[in-house]
C-alpha positions in Angstrom: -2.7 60.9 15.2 0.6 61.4 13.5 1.5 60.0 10.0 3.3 58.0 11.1 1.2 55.8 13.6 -1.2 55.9 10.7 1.5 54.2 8.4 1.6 51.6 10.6 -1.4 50.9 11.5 -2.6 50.3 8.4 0.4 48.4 7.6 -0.4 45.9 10.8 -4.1 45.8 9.2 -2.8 44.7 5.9 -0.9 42.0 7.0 -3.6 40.9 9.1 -5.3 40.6 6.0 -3.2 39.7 3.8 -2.0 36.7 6.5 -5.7 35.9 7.0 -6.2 35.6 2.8 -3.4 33.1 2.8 -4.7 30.7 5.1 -7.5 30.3 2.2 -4.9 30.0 -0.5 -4.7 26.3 -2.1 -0.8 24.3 -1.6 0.4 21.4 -3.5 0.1 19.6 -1.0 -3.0 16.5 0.1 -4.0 15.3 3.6 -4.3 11.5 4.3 -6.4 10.6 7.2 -7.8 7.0 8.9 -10.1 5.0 6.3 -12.3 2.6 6.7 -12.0 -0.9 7.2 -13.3 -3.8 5.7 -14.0 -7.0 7.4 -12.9 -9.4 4.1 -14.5 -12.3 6.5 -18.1 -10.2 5.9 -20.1 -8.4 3.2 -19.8 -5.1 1.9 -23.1 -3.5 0.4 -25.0 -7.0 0.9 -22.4 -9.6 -0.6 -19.9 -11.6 1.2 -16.3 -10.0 0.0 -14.6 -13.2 0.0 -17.3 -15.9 -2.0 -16.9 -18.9 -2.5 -18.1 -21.6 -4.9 -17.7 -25.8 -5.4 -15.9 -25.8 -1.7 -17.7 -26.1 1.9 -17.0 -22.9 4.0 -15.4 -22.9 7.4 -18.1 -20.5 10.0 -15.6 -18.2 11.1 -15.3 -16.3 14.6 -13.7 -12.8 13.8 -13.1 -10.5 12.2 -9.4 -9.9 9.7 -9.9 -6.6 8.8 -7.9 -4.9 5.6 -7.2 -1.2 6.5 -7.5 1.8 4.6 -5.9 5.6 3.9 -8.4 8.3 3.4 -6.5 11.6 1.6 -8.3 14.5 0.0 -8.6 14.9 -4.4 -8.2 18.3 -4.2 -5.0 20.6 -2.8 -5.6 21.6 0.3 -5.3 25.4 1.8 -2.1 26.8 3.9 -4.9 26.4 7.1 -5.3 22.5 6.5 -1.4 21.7 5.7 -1.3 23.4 9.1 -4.1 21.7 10.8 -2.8 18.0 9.5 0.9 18.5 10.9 -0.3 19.3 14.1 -2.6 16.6 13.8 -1.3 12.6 15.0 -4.4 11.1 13.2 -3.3 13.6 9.7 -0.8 13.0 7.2 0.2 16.4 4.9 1.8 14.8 1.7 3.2 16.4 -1.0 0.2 16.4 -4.3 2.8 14.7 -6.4 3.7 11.6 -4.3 0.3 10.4 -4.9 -0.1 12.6 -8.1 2.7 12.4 -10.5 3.5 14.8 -12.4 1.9 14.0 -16.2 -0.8 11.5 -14.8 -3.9 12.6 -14.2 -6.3 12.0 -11.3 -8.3 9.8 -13.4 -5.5 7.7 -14.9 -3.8 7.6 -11.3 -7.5 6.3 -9.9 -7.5 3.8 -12.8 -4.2 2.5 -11.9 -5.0 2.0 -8.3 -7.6 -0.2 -9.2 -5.6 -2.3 -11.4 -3.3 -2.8 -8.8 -5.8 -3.6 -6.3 -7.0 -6.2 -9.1 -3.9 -7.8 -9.1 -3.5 -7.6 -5.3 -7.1 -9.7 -5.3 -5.5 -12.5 -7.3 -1.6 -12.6 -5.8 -4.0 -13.4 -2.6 -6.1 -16.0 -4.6 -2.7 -17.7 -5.5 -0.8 -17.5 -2.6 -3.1 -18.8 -0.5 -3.8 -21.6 -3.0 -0.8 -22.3 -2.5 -0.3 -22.1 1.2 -3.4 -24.7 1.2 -1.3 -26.7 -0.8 -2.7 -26.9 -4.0 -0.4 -27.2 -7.0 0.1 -24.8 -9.8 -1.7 -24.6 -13.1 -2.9 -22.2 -16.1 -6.1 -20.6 -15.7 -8.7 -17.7 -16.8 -7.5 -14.5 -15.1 -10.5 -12.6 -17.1 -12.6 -12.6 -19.8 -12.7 -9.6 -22.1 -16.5 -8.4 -22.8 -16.6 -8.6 -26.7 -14.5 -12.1 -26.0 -16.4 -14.9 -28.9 -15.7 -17.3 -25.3 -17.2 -15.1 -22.7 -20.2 -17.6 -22.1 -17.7 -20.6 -23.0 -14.8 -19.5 -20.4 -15.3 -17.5 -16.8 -12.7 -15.9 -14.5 -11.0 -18.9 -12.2 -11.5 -21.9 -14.8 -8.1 -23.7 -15.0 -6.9 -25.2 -18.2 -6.8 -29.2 -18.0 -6.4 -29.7 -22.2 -6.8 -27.8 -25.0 -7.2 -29.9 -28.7 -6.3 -32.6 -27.0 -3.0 -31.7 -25.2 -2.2 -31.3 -21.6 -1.7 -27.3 -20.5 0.0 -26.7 -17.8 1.7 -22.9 -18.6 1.4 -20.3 -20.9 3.9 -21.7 -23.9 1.7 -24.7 -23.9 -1.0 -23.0 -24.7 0.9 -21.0 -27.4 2.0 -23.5 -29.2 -1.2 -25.4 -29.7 -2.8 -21.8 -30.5 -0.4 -21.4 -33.2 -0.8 -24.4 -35.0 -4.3 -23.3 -35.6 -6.1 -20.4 -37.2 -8.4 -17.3 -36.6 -11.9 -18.6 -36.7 -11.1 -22.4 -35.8 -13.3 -23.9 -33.2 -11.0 -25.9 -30.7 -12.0 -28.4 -28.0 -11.0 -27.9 -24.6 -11.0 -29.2 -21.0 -11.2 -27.0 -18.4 -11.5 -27.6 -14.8 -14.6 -25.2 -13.1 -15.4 -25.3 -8.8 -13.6 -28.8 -8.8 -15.5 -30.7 -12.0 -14.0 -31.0 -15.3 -16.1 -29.2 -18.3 -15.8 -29.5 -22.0 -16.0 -26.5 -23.9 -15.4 -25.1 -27.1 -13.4 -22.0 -28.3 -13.5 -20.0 -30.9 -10.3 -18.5 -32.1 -9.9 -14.7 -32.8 -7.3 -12.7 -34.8 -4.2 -12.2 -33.7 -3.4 -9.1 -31.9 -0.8 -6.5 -33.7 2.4 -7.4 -33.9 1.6 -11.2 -33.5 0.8 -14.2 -35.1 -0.8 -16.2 -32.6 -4.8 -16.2 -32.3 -6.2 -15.0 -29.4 -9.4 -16.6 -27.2 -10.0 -13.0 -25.2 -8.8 -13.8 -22.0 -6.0 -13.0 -19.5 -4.3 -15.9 -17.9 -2.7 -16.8 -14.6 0.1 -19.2 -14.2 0.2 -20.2 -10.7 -1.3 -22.7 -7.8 -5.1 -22.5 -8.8 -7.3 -23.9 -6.2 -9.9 -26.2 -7.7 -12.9 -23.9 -6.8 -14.4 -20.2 -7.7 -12.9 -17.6 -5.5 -15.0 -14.3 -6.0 -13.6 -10.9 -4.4 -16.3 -8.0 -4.0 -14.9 -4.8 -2.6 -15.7 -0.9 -4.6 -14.3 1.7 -3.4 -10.9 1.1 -2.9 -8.0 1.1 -4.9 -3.8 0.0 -4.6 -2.0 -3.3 -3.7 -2.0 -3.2 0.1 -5.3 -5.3 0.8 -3.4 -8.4 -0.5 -2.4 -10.4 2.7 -5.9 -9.7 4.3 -7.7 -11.0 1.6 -4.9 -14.3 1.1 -5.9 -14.8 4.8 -9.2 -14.4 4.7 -9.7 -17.1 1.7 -7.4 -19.3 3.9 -9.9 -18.5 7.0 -12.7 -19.7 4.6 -11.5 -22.7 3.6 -9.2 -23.8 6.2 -10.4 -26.1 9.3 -8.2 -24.2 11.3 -9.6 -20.7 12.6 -7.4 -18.0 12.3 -9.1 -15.2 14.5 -9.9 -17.7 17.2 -13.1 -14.6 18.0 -10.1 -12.1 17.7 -10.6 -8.7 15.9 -7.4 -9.1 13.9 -6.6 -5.8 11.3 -3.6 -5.5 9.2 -2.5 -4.6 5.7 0.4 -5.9 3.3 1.1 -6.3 -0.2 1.2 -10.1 -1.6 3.2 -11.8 -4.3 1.6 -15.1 -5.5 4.6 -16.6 -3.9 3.2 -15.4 -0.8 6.0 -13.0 0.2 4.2 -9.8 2.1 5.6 -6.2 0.6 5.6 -2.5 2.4 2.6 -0.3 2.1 2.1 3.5 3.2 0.3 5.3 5.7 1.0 2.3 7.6 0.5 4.9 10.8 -3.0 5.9 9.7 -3.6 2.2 8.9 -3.0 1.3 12.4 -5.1 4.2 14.3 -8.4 3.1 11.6 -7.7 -0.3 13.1 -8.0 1.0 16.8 -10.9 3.1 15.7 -12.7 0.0 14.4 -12.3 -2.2 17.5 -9.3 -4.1 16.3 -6.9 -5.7 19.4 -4.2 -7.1 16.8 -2.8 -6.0 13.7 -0.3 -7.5 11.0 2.5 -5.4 9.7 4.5 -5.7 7.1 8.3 -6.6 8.0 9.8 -3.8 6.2 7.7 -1.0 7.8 8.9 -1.1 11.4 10.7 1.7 11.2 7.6 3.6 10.6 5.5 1.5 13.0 7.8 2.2 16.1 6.9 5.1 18.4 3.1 5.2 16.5 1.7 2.1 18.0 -1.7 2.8 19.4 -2.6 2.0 22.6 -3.6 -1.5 23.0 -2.8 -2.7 19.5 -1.0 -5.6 19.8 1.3 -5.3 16.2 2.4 -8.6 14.7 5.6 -8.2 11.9 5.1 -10.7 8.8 7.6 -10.8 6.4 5.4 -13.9 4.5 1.8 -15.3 4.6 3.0 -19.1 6.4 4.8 -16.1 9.0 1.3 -14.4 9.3 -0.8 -18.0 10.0 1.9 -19.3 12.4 2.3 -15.7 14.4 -1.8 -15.8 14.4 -1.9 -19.3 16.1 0.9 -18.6 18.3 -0.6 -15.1 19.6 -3.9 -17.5 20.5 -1.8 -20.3 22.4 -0.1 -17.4 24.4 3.2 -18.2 22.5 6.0 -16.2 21.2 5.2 -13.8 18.5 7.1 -11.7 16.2 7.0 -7.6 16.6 8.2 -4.8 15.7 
């Protein structure tokens, strides 16, 4: 064998090597996949998802499933980046879209869930307010160490405090800062549709502020005059918003909604009721497939990306508002006219 044919054959085995070892090697890059989705009409790990308290609930037929993204926590190799963009049911992202630069995974995760928190109570208030009940001041949250926390719970709404009607946030400011820390102020608050009287006990004020605090976070908005309790772990970001709005409408409502349909979808909520993009809106609509879903709810603004990625036999409804998803829903049952994509 000549030198030569030696030099290059151990050249070719190199590379083949060398080309092999790469395909190990880790990229900046994630891959996003279908999730799973989550009936917000039905239980998740033994407790209804949407509960609700001080209101009869409507038996529903159906099923208005919230979607979900599954990507990876950890970069994935040259072979996956490979395997995803050949893929139709893989996304390869870049780490950083989902990553940013200077955030960790761990404050990105607790992020997500705030948003997702906030998502939960846009859909409380817009569909208060698609039901038709009027606006109000009310307990967001109670903080733990809070002097109230057995006095005030998550969806009480402010009726009077020392006296004076609340209706908004400066309301209650000014009435706080006419008193001190330590003070014990009457209140009336409204809880699942009956008014109680309580008492609060007035904490320092927080830095940089004068005004004494009760430990809670409040919500201006339309406050229905019940307990709405979301239970869902597990996922995180602002997408689930009009799934859940419509499910608490499906709950409450005399009208039903699914008519026995299996009805998916996804969209962010303002507590105006206005339905915002999402991502992975393509990934969103094969977990729907997957799951047995025959219509699905898309937000206005993602068309572009819906067109040309429609599974078969998905029937894909555009919303641009929740009152847009409820008629579209009860027009697709009749047989009517429906907006798509």
């Amino acid at each position: 064998m000549s030198r030569q044919l030696r030099t290059l054959i151990v050249g070719a085995v190199l590379c083949l090597v060398l080309g092999i070892l790469s395909f190990g090697l880790q990229v900046p890059y994630l891959v996003e996949s279908p999730g799973p989705t989550f009936n917000t009409l039905g239980k998740d790990d033994g407790k209804d998802i949407i509960a609700i308290s001080g209101h009869p609930v409507t038996p529903t037929s159906g099923h208005l499933n919230l979607t979900t993204v599954s990507a990876d926590t950890q970069k994935t190799t040259v072979l996956g980046a490979v395997r995803g963009w050949l893929r139709r049911d893989e996304v390869v992202v870049p780490h950083d879209s989902l990553y940013p630069p200077g955030t960790s995974q761990e404050e990105q995760n607790e992020q997500n869930s705030q948003d997702f928190l906030v998502s939960q109570q846009n859909a409380v208030e817009a569909a208060a307010c698609e039901l038709g009940y009027p606006e109000g001041l009310g307990v967001n949250s109670v903080s733990k160490d809070s002097p109230n926390a057995t006095a005030l719970k998550a969806g009480d709404h402010f009726v009077s405090v020392d006296g004076t009607s609340v209706t908004d946030d400066a309301a209650l400011r000014k009435i706080l800062d006419s008193h001190r820390a330590g003070d014990r102020v009457p209140a009336v608050i409204r809880r699942a549709g009956k008014q109680v009287q309580v008492t609060l006990l007035l904490q320092p004020p927080a830095a940089e502020s004068s005004t004494p605090r009760i430990g809670i976070t409040i919500v201006q908005g339309c406050l229905p005059p019940f307990q709405v309790t979301l239970s869902l772990t597990g996922i995180g970001g602002p997408s689930a918003g009009l799934m859940f709005a419509l499910g608490i409408i499906d709950k409450i409502s005399t009208d039903d909604l699914t008519r026995g349909r299996f009805i998916a979808g996804t969209g962010t909520i303002d507590s105006s009721g206005k339905v915002g993009p999402i991502g992975g809106i393509a990934l969103k609509m094969i977990a729907a497939k997957r799951a047995g879903a025959t219509v699905f709810l898309a937000p206005a603004n993602n068309c572009a990306d819906v067109t040309g990625n429609i599974p078969s036999g998905l029937d894909v409804i555009r919303v641009a508002t929740l009152d847009e998803a409820i008629d579209n829903l009860k027009a697709h049952a009749s047989g009517g006219p429906v907006a798509r994509c």
